[in-house]
C-alpha positions as CSV (number, residue, x, y, z in Angstrom):
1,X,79.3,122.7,121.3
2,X,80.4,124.8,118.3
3,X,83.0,123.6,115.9
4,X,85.4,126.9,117.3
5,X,84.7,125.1,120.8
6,X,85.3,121.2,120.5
7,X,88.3,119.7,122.0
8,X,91.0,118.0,119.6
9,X,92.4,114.5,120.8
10,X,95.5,112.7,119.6
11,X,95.3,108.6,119.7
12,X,98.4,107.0,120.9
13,X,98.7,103.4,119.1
14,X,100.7,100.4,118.7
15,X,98.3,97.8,117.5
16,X,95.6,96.7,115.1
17,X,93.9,99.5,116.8
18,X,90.3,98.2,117.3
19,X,89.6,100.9,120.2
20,X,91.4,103.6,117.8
21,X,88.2,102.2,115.4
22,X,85.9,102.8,118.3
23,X,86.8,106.5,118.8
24,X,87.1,106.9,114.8
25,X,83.2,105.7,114.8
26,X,81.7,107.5,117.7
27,X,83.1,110.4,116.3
28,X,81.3,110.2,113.2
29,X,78.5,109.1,114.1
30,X,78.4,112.4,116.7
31,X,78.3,109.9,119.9
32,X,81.7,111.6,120.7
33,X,81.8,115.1,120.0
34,X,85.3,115.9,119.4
35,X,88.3,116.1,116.7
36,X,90.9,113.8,116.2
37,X,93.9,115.6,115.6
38,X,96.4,112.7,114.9
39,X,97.2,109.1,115.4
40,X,101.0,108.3,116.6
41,X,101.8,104.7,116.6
42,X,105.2,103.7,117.8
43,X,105.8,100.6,115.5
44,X,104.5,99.9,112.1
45,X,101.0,98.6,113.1
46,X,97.5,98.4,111.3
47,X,96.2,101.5,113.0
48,X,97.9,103.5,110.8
49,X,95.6,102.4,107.8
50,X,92.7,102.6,110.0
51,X,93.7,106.4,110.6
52,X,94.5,106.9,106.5
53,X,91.0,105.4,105.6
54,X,89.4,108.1,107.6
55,X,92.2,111.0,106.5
56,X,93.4,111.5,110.0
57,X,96.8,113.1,110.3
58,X,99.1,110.4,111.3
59,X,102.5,110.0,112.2
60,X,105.0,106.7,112.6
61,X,107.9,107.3,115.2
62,X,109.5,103.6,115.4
63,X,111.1,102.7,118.5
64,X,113.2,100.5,117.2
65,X,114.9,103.8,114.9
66,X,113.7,106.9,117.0
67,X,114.7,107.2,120.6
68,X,112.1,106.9,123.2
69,X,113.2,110.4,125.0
70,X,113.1,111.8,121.1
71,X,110.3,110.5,120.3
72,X,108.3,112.3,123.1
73,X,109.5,115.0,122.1
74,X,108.1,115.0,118.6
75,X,105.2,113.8,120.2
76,X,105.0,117.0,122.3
77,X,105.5,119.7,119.8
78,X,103.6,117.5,117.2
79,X,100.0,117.9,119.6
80,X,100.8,121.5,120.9
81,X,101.1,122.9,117.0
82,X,97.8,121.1,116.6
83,X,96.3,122.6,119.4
84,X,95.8,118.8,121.1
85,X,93.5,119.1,124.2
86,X,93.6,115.5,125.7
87,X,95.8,112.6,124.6
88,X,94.2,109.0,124.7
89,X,96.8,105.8,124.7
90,X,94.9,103.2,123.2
91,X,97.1,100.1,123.5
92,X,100.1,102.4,122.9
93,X,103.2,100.3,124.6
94,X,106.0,102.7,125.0
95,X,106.3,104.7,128.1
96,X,105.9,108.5,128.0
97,X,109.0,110.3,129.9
98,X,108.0,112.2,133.2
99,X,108.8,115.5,131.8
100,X,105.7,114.3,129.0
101,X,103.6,113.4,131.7
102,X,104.4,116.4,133.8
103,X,103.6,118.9,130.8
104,X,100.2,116.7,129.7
105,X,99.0,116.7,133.3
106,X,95.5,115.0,133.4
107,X,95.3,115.0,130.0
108,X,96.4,111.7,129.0
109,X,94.2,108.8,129.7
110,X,94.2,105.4,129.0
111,X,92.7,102.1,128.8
112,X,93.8,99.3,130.5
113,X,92.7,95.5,130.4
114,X,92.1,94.6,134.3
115,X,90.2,96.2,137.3
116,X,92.9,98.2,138.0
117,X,94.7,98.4,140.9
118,X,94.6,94.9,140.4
119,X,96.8,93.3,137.6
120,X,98.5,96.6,136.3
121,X,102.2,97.9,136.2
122,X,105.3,96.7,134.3
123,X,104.9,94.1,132.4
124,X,101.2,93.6,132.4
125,X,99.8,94.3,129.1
126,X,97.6,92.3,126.3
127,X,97.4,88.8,126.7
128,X,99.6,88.4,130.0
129,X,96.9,90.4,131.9
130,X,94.6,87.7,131.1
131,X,96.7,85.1,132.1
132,X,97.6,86.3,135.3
133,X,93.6,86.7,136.3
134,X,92.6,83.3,135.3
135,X,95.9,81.7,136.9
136,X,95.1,83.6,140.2
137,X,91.6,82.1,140.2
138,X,89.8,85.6,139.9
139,X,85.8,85.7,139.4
140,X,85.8,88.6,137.6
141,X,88.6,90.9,135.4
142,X,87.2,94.1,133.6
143,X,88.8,97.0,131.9
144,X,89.6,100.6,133.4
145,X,89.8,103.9,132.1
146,X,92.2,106.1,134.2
147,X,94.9,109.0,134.1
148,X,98.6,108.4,132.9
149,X,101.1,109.3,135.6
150,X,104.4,108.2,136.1
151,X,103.8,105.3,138.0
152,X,102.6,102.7,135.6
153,X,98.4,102.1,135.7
154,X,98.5,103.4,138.9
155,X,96.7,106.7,138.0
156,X,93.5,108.0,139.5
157,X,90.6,105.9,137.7
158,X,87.8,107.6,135.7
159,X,85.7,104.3,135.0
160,X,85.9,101.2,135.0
161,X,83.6,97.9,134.3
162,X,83.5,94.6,135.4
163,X,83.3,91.5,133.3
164,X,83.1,87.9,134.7
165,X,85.3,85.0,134.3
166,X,83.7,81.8,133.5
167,X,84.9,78.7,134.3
168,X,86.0,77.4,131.2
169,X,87.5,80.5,129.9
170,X,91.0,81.1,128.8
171,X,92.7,83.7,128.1
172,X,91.7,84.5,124.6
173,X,88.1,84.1,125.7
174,X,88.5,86.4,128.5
175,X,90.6,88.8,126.5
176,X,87.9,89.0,123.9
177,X,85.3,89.9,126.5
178,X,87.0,92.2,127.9
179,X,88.0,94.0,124.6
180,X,84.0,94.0,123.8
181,X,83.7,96.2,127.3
182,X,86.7,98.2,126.6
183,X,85.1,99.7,123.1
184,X,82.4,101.2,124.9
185,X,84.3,102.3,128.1
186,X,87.1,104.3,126.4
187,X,84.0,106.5,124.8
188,X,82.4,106.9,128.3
189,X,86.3,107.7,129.3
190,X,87.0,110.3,126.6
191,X,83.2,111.8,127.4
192,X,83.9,112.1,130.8
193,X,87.1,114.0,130.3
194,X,85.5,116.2,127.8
């Protein structure tokens, strides 16, 4: 794929932004061949250095200051005058309006910590996925790659994979796992939608 021809993605982010590193490194390494156009975090969080260190355009729009119906906005006109192709939220924790998912139709994706339909929706994020599969006795939890729509996680699902829970795991064991998995499937993810 020429350079005139390669899709742009923007990284949504509120964290330390380990899978934002993931996509930062297959993409240099030519494993993922696309451009990151910019990294939006909603809170002040670590990802932002990660995406200076590697002179990505980034942008800040704090929830706690900018309102969430604003900040989509910004958000929107932000990727379209970038020419933004797909938009991956990579442990991003506000929600998107409707009329932002309804513009960026199957073109947002994003990764969530569970076998998805199971433990998803409000609420379920980070740590308390993790504790919810081990305190309903599950033998396995996983990760899952899937489309943003306005029903929370319940999107149509582009991979997933599977991850077992041992017996004397907890939640931080489980959670590490699983982030291990969720590295490698958010590049199959972003591949496949490219």
């Amino acid at each position: 794929m020429s350079e005139i021809n390669k899709k742009r993605i923007a990284v949504l982010v509120s964290g330390s932004g380990t899978n934002l590193q993931s996509i930062i490194d297959n993409v240099e390494n030519g494993n993922l061949n696309c451009e990151i156009t910019y990294v939006i975090a909603d809170r002040e969080c670590y990802s932002l250095q990660r995406a200076e260190k590697h002179r990505i355009k980034n942008l800040l729009l704090d929830r706690k200051i900018i309102d969430n119906k604003l900040a989509n906005e910004i958000i929107d006109s932000t990727l379209k005058e970038s020419k933004t192709d797909y938009i991956v939220l990579a442990g991003y924790l506000s929600i998107l309006t409707e009329k932002f998912i309804k513009e960026w139709d199957r073109k947002v994706i994003n990764i969530h910590p569970s076998l998805l339909p199971k433990f998803g929706g409000k609420g379920m994020y980070g740590i308390k996925v993790h504790e919810a599969v081990i305190k309903a006795g599950e033998k396995e939890s996983g990760c899952t790659v899937h489309f943003v729509t306005n029903e929370i996680d319940a999107g149509e699902i582009i991979t997933n994979v599977k991850v077992p829970v041992l017996e004397d795991d907890t939640p931080e064991t489980l959670q590490k796992r699983v982030l291990e998995q969720e590295h490698k499937l958010l590049i199959k993810g972003i591949k496949k939608i490219l």
